[in-house]
C-alpha positions in Angstrom: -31.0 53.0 32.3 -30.0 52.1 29.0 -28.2 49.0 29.7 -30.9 48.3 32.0 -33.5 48.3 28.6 -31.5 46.7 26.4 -30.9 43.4 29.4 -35.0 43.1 29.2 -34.9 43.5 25.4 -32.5 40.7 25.4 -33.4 38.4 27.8 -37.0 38.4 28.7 -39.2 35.7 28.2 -43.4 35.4 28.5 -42.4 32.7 31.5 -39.9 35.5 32.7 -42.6 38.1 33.3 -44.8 37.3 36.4 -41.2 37.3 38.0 -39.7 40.3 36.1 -42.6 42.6 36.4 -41.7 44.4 39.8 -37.9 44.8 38.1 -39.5 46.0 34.2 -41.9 49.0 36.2 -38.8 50.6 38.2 -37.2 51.1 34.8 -38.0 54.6 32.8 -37.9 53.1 29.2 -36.5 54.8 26.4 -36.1 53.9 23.4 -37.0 50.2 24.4 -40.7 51.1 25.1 -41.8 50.4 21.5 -39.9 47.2 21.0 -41.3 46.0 24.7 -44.4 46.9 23.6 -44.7 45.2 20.4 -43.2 41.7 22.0 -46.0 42.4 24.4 -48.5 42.4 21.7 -46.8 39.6 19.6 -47.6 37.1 23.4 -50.9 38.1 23.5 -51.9 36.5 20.3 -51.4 32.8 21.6 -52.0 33.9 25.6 -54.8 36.6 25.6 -55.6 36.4 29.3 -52.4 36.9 30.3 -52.6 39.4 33.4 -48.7 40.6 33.0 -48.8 40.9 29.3 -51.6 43.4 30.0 -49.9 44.7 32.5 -46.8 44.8 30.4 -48.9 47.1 27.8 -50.2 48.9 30.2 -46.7 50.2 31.8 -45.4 50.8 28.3 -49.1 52.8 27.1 -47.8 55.0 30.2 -44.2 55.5 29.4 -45.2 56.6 26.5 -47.7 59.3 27.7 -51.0 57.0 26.4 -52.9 57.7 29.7 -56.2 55.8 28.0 -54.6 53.0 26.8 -52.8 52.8 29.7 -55.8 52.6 32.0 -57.5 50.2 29.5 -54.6 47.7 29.4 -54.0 47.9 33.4 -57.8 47.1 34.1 -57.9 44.4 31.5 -54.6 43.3 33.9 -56.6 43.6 37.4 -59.6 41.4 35.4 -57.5 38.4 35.0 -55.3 39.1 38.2 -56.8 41.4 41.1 -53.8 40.4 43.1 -51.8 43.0 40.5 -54.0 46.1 42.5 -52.0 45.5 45.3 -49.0 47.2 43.0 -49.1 50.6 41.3 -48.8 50.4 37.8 -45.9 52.4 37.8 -43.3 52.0 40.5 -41.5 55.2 39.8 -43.6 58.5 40.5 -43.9 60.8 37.6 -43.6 64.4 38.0 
């Protein structure tokens, strides 16, 4: 999982994302989440209706046990892409 984090550290892009998201919410991050997270942030200055970044914030809010923020992020997600319902924000079922 590790090396898993660190290859979508390294190597994601904002144009990478739409494609990447389905990959990025299989992975439990780690110590990655924060890093992801502030990228996340960074893109959403110049592209703020950006369904993936929200998306993107919204799968990190979870990882990191930020139910609210989580939710808040993922519906501001489904606003600028309903099509994202038809995924659960978080591929992996937590116990």
């Amino acid at each position: 999982p590790e090396q898993a984090e660190k290859l979508v550290l390294d190597n994601l892009s904002l144009q990478d994302l739409p494609q990447a998201w389905d990959v990025i919410r299989q992975l439990p991050l780690g110590r990655a989440v924060l890093q992801l997270r502030k990228q996340a942030q960074h893109w959403l200055r110049d592209h703020a209706n950006h369904a993936h970044l929200y998306a993107l914030l919204a799968y990190c809010a979870a990882q990191e046990g930020e139910s609210s923020q989580a939710q808040q992020a993922w519906q501001k997600a489904l606003q600028y892409a309903p099509a994202l319902q038809q995924q659960p924000l978080l591929a992996v079922t937590t116990r």
